[in-house]
C-alpha positions as CSV (number, residue, x, y, z in Angstrom):
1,X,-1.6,92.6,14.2
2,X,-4.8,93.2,15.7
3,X,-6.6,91.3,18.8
4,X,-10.0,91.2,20.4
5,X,-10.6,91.6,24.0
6,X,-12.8,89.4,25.7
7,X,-14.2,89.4,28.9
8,X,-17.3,87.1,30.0
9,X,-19.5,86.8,33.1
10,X,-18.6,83.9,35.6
11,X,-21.0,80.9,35.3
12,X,-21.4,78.7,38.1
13,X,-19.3,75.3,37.6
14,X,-21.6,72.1,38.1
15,X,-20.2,69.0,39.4
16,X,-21.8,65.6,39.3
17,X,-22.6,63.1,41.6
18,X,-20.7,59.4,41.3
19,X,-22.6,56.5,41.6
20,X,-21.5,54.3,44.5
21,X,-18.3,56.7,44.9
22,X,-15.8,55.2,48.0
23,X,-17.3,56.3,51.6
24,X,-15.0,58.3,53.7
25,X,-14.4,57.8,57.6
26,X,-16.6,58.7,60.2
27,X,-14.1,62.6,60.3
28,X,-15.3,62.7,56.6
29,X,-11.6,61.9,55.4
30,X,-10.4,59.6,52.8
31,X,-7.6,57.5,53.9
32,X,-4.7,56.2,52.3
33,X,-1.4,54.6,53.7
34,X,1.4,52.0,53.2
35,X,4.2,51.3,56.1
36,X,5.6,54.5,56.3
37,X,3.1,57.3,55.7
38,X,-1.0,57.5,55.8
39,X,-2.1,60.4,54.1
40,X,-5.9,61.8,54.3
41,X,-8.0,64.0,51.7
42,X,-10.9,65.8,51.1
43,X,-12.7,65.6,48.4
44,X,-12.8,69.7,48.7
45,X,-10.4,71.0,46.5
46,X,-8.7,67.3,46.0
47,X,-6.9,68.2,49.0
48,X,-4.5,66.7,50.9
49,X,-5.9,67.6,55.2
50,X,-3.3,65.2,57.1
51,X,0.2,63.3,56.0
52,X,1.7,61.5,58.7
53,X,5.7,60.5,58.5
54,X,8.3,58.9,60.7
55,X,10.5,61.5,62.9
56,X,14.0,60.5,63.8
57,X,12.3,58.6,67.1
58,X,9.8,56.4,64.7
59,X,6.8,58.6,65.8
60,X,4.3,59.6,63.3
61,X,4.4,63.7,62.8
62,X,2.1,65.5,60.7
63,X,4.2,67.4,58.6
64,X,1.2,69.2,56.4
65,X,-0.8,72.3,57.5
66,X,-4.2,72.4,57.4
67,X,-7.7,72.7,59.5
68,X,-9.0,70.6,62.7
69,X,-12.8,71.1,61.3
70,X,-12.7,69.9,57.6
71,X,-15.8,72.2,57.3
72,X,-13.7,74.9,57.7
73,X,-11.8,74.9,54.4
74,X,-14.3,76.2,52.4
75,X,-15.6,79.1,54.7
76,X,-11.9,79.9,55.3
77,X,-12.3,83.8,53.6
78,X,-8.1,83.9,53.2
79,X,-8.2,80.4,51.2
80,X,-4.5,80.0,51.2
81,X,-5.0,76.7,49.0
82,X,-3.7,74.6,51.7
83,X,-2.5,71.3,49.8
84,X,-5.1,71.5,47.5
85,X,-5.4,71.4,43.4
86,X,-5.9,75.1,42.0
87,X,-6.2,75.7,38.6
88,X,-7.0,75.2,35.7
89,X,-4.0,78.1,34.9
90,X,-1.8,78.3,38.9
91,X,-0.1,81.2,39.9
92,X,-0.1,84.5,38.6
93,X,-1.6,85.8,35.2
94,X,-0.2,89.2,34.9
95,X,-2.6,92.0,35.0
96,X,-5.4,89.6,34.2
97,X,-4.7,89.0,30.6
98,X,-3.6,86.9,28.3
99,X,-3.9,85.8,24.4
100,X,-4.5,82.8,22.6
101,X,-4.4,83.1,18.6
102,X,-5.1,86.3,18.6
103,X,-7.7,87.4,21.4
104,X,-6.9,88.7,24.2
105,X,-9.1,87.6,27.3
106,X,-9.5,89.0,30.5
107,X,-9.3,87.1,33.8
108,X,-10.1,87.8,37.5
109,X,-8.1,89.9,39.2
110,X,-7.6,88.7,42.7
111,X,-4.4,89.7,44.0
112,X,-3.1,92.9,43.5
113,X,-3.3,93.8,39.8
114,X,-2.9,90.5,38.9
115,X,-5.1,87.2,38.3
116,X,-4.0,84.2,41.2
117,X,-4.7,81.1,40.7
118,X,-6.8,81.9,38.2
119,X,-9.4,83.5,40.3
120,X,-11.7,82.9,43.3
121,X,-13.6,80.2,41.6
122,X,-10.3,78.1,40.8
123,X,-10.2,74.2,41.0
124,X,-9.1,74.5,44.8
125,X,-12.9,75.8,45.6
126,X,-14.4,72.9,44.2
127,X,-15.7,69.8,45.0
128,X,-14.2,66.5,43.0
129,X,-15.8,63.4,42.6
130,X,-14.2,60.6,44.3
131,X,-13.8,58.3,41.3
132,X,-11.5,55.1,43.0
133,X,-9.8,54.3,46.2
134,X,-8.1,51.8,47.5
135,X,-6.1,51.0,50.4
136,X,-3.3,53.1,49.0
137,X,-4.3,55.1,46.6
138,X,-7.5,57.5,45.8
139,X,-8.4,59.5,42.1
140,X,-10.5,62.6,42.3
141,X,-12.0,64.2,39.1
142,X,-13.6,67.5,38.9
143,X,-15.6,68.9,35.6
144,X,-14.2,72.4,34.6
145,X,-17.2,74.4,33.0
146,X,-16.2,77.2,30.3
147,X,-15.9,80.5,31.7
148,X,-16.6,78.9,35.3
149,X,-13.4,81.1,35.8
150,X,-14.0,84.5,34.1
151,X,-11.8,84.3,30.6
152,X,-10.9,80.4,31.4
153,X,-13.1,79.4,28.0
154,X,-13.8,75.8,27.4
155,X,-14.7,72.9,29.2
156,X,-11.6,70.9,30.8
157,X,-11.6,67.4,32.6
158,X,-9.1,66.5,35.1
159,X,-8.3,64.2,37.7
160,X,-5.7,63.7,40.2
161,X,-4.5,60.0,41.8
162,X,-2.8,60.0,45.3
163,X,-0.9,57.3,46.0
164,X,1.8,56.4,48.9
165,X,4.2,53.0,49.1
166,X,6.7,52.8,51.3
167,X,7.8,56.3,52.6
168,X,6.4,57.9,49.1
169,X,3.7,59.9,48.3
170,X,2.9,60.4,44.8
171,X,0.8,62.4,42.9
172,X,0.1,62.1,39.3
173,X,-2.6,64.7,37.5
174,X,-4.2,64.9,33.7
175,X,-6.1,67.3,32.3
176,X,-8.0,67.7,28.9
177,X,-9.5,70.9,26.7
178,X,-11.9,68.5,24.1
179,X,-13.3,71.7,22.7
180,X,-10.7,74.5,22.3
181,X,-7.3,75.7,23.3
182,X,-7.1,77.1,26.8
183,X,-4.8,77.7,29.5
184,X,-3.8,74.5,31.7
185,X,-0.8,74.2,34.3
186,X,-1.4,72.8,37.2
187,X,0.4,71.3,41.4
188,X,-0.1,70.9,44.3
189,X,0.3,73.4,46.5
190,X,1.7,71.2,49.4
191,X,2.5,73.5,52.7
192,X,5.0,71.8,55.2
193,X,6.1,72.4,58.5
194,X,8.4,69.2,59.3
195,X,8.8,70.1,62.6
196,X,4.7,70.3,63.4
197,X,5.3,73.3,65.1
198,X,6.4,71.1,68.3
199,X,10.3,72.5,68.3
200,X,10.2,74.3,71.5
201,X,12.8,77.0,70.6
202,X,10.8,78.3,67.7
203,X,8.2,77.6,65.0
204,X,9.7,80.2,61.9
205,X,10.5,77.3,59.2
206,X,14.0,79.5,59.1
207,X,16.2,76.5,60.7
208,X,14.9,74.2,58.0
209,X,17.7,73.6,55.0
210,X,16.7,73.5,51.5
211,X,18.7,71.9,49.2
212,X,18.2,72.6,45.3
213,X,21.5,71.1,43.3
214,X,19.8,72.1,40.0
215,X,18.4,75.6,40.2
216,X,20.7,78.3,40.1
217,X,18.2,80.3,38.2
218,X,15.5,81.7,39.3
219,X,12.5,83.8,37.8
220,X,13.4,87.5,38.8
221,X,9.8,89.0,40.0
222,X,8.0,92.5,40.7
223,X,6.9,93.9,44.1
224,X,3.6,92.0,43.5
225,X,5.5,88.7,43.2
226,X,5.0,88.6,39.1
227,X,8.2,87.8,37.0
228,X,9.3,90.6,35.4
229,X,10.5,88.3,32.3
230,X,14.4,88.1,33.4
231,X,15.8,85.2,34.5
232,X,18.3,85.9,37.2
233,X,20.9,83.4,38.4
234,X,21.8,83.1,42.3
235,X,25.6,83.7,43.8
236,X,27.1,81.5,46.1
237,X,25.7,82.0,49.8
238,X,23.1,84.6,48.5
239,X,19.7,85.8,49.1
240,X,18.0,83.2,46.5
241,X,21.0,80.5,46.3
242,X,19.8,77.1,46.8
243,X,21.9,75.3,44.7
244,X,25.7,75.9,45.8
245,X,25.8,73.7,48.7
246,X,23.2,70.7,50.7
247,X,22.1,71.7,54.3
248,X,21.5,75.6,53.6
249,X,19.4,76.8,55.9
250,X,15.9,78.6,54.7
251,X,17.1,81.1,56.6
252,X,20.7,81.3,55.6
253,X,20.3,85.4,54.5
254,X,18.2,86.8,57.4
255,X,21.1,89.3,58.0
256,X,20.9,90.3,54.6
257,X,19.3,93.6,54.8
258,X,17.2,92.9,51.7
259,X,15.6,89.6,52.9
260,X,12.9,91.5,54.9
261,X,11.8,92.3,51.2
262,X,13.6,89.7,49.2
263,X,9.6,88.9,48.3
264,X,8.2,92.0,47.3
265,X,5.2,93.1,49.1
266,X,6.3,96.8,49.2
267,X,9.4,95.7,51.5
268,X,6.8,94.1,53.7
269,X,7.2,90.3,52.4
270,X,10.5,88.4,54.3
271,X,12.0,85.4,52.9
272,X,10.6,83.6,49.6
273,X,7.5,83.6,47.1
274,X,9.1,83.1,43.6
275,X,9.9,80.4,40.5
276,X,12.9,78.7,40.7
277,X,14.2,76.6,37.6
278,X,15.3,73.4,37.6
279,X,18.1,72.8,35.0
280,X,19.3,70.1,33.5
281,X,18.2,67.2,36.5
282,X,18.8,63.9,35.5
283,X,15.6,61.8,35.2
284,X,14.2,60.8,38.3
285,X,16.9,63.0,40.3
286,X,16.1,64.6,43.7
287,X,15.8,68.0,42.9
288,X,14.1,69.9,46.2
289,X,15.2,68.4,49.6
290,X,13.7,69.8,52.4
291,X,14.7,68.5,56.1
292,X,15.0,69.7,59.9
293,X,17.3,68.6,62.7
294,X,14.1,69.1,65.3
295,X,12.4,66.4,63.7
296,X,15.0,64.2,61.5
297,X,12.6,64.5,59.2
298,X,13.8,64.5,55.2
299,X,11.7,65.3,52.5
300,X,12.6,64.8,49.1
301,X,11.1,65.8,45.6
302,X,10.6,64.0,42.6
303,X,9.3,65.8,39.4
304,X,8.7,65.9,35.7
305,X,8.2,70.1,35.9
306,X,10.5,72.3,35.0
307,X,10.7,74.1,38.5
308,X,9.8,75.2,41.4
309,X,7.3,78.1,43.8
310,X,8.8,78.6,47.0
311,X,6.6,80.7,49.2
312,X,7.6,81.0,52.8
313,X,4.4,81.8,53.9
314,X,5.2,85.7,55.0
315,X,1.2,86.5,54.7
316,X,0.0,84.1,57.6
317,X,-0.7,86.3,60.4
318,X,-1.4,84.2,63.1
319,X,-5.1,84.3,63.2
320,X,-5.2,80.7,62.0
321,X,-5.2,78.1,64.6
322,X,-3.3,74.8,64.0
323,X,-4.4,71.3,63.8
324,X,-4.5,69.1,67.1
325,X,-2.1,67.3,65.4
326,X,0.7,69.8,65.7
327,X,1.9,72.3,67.8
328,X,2.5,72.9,71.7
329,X,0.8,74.2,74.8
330,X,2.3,77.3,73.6
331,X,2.2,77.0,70.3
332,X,-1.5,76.9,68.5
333,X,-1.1,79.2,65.7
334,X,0.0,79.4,62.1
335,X,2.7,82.8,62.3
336,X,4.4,84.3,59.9
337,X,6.8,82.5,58.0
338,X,6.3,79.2,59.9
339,X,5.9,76.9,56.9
340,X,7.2,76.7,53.6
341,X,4.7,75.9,50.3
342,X,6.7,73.9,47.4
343,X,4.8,74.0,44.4
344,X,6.5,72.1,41.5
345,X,5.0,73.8,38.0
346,X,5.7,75.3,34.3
347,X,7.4,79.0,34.4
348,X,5.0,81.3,36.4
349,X,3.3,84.0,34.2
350,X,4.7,81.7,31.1
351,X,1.7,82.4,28.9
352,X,2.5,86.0,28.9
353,X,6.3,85.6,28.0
354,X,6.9,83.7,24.4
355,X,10.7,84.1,24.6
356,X,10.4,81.3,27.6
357,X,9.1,78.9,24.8
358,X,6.7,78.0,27.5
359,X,3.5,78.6,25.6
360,X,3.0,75.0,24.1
361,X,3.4,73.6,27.5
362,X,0.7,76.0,29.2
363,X,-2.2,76.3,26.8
364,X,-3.5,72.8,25.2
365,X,-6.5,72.1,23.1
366,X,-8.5,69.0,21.7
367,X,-6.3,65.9,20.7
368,X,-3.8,67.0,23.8
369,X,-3.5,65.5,27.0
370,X,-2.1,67.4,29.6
371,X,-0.3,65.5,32.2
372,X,1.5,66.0,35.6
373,X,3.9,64.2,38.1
374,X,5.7,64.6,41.2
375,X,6.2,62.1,44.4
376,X,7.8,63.3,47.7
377,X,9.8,60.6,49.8
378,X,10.1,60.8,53.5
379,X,13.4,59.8,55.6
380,X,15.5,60.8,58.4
381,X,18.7,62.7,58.9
């Protein structure tokens, strides 16, 4: 069967101006919150800058990373898409390809051999109109030109509502190709720390637990973090398991000799940047908790994907600084492996692998709406 190869120049992505759009704060933040959380944004990216939650004493932490100096985020030159909307096509695209009836188009590559996020023009380096807000809720929208990411062809709308009740924050996304069939998964790529980097015995995110009852398997991936196309499934007490017991600690296998380079990274990548799937979850069920003694804190997911990134942030090198918000007198930096990113979305590199059966939830076209949800609630041990 033959195939064409395309590849097209980058064309800068316009955005338009809403008339009498909601008017943020005097920091330039949106906010949102209900009794037990207030959560601020950016229209940068859609992202999410503060979300504050009850610790185990009934004082408000800030369990999100992020910057002090909301101009930062765009001149940031690592961009590590704190809570923020990438897309339109997250994670990796192997080798910066990937074919739709056919033809074969080439993407960015930005990370290694490989196409992240779909390249350095992806939805988390825009600006989105604020379209609504309220006192507990906010929609952004942004306009997707064709091509404004090389080999992303098509124009695609989305928009993204934040909302929080209670001790739950939701987020709810659509997306729509009107003109052809393109690539479209989206998250949000939500970094915690629950402890806010005030635990004065350490700020690695290792004495966290993770709790994943329904995801035994796991996507098993390359030394560049790309799945390989087999679908591995995690022992008892090892390396990747999850799923065999609650209150396992993210850092359960540090004396595991391969942990240093359980992430790839030529050996150089400790503790976690892959796909975990979530099998057979009962609508609605809990299906990532996250939680830490420090703190009290509990954080539990909701979602309609079909699993989960887990990326223990092993690439911050402690040049960023931390929000005032967080941290201690000794304590200002971002280190390595101090946070964990949970990114609920479709199989990572899906478009490239049929025998997932993936493809008709990752590429979508005119007359489809793309659509999705996740909520995290907030509790205490």
């Amino acid at each position: 069967m033959r195939c064409s190869m395309i590849a097209l120049p980058v064309l800068a992505a316009a955005t338009s101006v809403v008339a009498r759009a909601p008017s943020p704060g005097e920091d330039g933040k949106y906010t949102i919150s209900s009794k037990g959380i207030k959560a601020q944004f950016i229209p940068y990216g859609a992202t999410l800058t503060n979300l504050f939650v009850k610790d185990k004493n009934g004082e408000d932490v800030d369990v999100v990373l992020g910057y002090e100096d909301i101009d930062y985020y765009p001149e940031d030159p690592g961009h590590p898409v704190y809570n923020s909307i990438p897309g339109r096509y997250v994670n990796r695209i192997g080798k910066g390809t990937y074919t739709i009836d056919n033809t074969t188009y080439i993407t960015q590559i930005n990370d290694g051999t490989n196409t992240l996020h779909s390249g350095t023009n992806n939805w988390s380096y825009r600006v989105w109109n604020v379209t609504a807000a309220t006192e507990d809720s906010i929609t952004f929208a942004v306009t997707d030109a064709s091509n404004s990411s090389q080999g992303m062809l098509g124009l695609v709308e989305g928009e993204v509502t934040y909302s929080v009740k209670g001790s739950t924050w939701s987020i709810k996304m659509e997306a729509t190709s009107p003109e052809v069939k393109t690539p479209l998964m989206l998250t949000q790529h939500t970094y915690f720390n629950l402890d806010a980097y005030k635990n004065p015995d350490t700020v690695k995110i290792w004495n966290h637990t993770l709790y994943m009852p329904y995801s035994k398997r796991y996507l098993v991936a390359d030394d560049g973090a790309l799945p390989t196309g087999e679908i591995g499934t995690a022992a008892p007490n090892s390396i990747n398991d999850f799923a065999s017991k609650a209150n396992l600690f993210l850092g359960h296998a540090q004396n595991d000799p391969r942990f240093a380079g359980n992430c790839g990274g030529g050996g150089a990548c400790e503790g976690y940047n892959g796909y975990f799937l979530i099998d057979d979850a009962p609508k609605d069920a809990v299906v990532v908790s996250l939680a830490s003694a420090y703190s009290g804190i509990t954080a539990d997911l909701r979602t309609d994907q079909p699993g989960v990134v887990i990326y223990s942030c092993n690439w911050m090198d402690g040049s960023a600084d931390l929000k005032s918000t967080q941290g201690t007198a000794d304590n200002r930096k971002v280190v390595r492996s101090s946070c964990v990113a949970i990114e609920a979305q479709d199989y990572v590199d899906g478009i490239n692998h049929p025998e997932w059966g993936r493809l008709d939830k990752q590429i979508s076209g005119p007359g489809q709406t793309y659509s999705w949800e996740s909520s995290w609630t907030f509790g205490n041990l």
